[in-house]
C-alpha positions as CSV (number, residue, x, y, z in Angstrom):
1,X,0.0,0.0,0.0
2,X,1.1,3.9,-0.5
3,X,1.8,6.4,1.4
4,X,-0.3,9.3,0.6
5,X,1.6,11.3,3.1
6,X,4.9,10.7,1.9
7,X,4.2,10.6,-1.9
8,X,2.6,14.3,-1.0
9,X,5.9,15.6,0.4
10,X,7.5,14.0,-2.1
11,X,5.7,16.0,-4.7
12,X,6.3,19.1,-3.2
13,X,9.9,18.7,-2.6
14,X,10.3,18.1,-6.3
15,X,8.0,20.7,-7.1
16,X,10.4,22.9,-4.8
17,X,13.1,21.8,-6.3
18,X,12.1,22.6,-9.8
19,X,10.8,26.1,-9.0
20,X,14.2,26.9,-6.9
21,X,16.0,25.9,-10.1
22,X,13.8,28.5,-11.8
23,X,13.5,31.2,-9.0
24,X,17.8,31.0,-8.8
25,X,18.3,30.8,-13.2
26,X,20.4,27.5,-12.3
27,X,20.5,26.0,-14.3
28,X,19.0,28.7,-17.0
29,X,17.6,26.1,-19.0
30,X,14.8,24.7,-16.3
31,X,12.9,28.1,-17.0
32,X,14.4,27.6,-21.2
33,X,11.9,24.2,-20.8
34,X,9.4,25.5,-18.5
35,X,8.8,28.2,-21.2
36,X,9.1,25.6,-24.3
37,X,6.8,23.1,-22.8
38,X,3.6,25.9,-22.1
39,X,4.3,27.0,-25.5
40,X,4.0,23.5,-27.0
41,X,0.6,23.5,-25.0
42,X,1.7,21.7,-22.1
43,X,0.1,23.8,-18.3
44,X,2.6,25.5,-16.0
45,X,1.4,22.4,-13.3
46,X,2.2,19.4,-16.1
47,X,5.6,21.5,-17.7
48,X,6.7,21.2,-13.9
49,X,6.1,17.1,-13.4
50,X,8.1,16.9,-16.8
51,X,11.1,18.7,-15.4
52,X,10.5,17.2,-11.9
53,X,10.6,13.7,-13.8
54,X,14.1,14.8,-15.3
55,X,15.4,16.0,-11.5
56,X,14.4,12.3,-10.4
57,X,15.4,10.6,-13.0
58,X,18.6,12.4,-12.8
59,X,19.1,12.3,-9.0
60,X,18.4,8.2,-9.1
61,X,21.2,7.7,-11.6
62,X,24.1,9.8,-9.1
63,X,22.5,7.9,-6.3
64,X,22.8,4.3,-8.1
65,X,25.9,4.9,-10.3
66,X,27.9,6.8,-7.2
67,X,28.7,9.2,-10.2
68,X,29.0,12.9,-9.7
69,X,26.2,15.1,-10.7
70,X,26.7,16.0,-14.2
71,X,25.2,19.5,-14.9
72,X,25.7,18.8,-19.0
73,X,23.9,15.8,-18.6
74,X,21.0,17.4,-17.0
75,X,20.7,20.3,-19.1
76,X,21.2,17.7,-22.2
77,X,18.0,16.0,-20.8
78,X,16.3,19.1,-20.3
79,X,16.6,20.1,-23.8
80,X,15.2,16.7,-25.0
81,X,12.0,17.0,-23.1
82,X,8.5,17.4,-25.3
């Protein structure tokens, strides 16, 4: 069974996360994709989960692979997103 709770707070920390990375212009091209998706018709709330799927997507391969964080990486699968 979930947790509601947790999954809850775990939404809004990436949600944090993502608007942070916005807020700060680091890395420039979270608000670069936040624009794109909205203009490819996607809402501000759905642009956000697809960026916030890229920050945990991102954060489980460092955590797996012991690999430093690899900013190119992330801005590389930024700039993929649809």
């Amino acid at each position: 069974m979930m947790n509601t709770e947790f999954d809850s707070i775990l939404h809004e920390q990436i949600h944090e996360v993502v608007e942070r990375q916005i807020r700060e212009n680091e890395p420039k091209e979270t608000e670069e994709t936040l624009d794109k998706l909205m203009i490819s018709g996607f809402s501000r709330h759905e642009a956000i989960h697809k960026i916030g799927a890229v920050v945990v997507e991102d954060l489980f391969d460092v955590l797996t692979s012991k690999e430093k964080y690899d900013k190119k990486r992330f801005i590389n699968k930024l700039q993929r997103l649809k």
